[in-house]
C-alpha positions in Angstrom: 120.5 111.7 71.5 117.2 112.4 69.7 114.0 110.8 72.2 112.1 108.3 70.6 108.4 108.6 69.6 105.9 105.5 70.3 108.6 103.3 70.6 109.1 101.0 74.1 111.5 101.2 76.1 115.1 98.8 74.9 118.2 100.3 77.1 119.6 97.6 78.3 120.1 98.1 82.3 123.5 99.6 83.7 125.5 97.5 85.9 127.0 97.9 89.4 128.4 95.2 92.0 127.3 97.1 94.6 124.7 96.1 97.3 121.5 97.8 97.8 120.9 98.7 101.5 117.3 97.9 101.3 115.2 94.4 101.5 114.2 92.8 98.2 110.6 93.3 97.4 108.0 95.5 96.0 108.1 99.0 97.8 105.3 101.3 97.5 105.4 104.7 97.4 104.3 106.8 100.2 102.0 109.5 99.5 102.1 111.2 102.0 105.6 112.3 101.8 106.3 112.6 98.2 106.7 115.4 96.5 107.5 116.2 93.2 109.1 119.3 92.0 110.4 121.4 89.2 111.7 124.9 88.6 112.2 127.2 85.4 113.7 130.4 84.5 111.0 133.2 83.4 112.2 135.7 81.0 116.2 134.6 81.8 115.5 136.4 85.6 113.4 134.7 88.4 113.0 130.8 88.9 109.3 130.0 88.8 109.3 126.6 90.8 106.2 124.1 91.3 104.8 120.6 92.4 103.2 118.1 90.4 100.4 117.0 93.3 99.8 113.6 91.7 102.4 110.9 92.0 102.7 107.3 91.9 105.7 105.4 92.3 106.7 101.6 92.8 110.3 100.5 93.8 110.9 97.1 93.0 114.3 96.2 95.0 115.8 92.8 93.5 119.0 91.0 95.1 121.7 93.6 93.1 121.2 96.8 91.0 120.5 94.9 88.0 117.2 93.4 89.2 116.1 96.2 91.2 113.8 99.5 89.1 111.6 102.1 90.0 108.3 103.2 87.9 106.5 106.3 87.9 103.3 107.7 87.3 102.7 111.8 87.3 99.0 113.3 86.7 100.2 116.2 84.4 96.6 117.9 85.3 98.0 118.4 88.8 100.6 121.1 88.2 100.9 123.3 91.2 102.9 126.7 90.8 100.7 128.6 93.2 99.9 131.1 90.2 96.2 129.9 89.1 96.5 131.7 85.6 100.0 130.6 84.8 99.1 127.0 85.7 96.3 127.2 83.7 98.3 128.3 80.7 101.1 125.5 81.8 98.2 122.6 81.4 96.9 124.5 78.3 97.6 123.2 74.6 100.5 125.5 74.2 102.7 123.4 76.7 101.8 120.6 78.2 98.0 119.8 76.9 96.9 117.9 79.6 94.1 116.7 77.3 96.4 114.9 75.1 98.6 114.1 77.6 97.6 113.3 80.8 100.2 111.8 82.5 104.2 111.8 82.8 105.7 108.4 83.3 109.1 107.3 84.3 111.0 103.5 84.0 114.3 103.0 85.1 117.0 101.4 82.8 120.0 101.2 85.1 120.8 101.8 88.7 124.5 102.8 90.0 126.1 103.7 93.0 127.0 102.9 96.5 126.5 103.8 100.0 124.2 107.0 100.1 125.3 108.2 96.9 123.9 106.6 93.4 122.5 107.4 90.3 119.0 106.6 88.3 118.9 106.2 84.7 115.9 105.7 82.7 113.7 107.0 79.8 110.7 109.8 80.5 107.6 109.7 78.7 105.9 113.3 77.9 103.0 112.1 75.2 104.3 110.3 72.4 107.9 111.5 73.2 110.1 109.2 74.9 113.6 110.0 75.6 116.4 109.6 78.5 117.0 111.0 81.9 119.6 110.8 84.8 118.8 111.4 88.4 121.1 112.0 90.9 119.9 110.4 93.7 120.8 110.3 97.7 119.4 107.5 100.3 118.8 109.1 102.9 118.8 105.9 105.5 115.9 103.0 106.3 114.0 104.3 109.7 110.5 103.1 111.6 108.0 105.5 110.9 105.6 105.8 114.1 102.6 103.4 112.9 103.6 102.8 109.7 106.1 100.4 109.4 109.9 100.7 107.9 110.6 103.4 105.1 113.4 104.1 102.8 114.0 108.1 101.9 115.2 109.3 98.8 116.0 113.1 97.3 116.4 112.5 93.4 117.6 115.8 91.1 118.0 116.0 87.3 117.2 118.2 84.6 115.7 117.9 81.0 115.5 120.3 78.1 112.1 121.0 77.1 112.5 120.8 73.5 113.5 117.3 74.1 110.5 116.2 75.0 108.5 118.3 72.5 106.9 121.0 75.1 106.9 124.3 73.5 104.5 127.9 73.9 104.9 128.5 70.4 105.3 132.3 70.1 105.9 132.4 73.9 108.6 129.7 74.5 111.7 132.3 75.0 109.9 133.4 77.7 110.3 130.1 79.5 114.1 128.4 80.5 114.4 125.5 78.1 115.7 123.4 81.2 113.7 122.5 83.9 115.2 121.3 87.2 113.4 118.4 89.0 114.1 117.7 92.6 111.8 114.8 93.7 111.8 113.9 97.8 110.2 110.5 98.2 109.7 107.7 100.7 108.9 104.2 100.3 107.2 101.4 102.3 109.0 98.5 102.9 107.6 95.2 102.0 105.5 93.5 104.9 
């Protein structure tokens, strides 16, 4: 399937009759346990792996899977490898060209599963590029975090193909897998 440029968002959401374990409501992300991350093959050998620092995310849990969908908001400027001159060329024009595009968002489209095993679809937007994704995703449980109310875990992976969302070195790009693995660990605050 081809990702769609400047076009919103029209997959209609998957369906499921099973019953979230969490309480409706909007559930914030918390920040200080989120962590984005991604890994790529260099020259066919080595993983180089990384974190995106900046992260927003907003769980809105309805009474079933069909009214319930996630949003998410990634600076593209904070790309974190641990390598200041490769991430540097990573936010350069030649991939992702933070200057034209600054963030990386995320909106579900269908939620399926059961128990602590389900799966995210939803459309990724890299620029003007707009195409789909599926996460595999694992609750981890609902637990009372020491002065800060209820949380919900999650540990999401998927993987995209760069040239699907239009991020290319030019010259460079065998150097660097085409797919890029994402493993995202994230926590939510329940709902006062």
């Amino acid at each position: 399937m081809e990702p769609r440029r400047d076009t919103p968002a029209s997959t209609p959401a998957a369906t499921t009759t099973a019953v979230l374990p969490l309480e409706p409501g909007r559930w914030a992300l918390d920040q200080a346990h989120a962590r984005v991350g991604f890994a790529a093959r260099h020259m066919g050998l080595a993983k180089v792996r990384g974190v995106f620092t900046d992260v927003d995310a907003v769980l809105v849990v309805g009474p079933s899977p069909e009214h319930t969908a996630v949003e998410a908001t990634i600076a593209t400027a904070s790309l974190d490898t641990g390598n200041e001159m490769r991430d540097a060329n990573l936010r350069g024009e030649a991939l992702l060209d933070v200057e034209r595009r600054p963030t990386i968002t995320f909106r579900s489209t269908g939620i399926t599963g059961a128990d602590d095993e389900w799966r995210l679809d939803g459309e990724l937007t890299v620029g003007d590029v707009t195409g789909p994704i599926s996460l595999d995703v694992e609750f981890a449980g609902v637990g009372e975090v020491f002065g800060g109310g209820r949380h919900a875990g999650f540990e999401a992976r998927g993987e995209l193909r760069r040239k699907d969302f239009g991020l290319s070195f030019g010259p460079l790009d065998p150097a660097v897998g085409q797919v890029v693995e994402l493993t995202l660990d994230l926590e939510f605050v329940e709902p006062a």
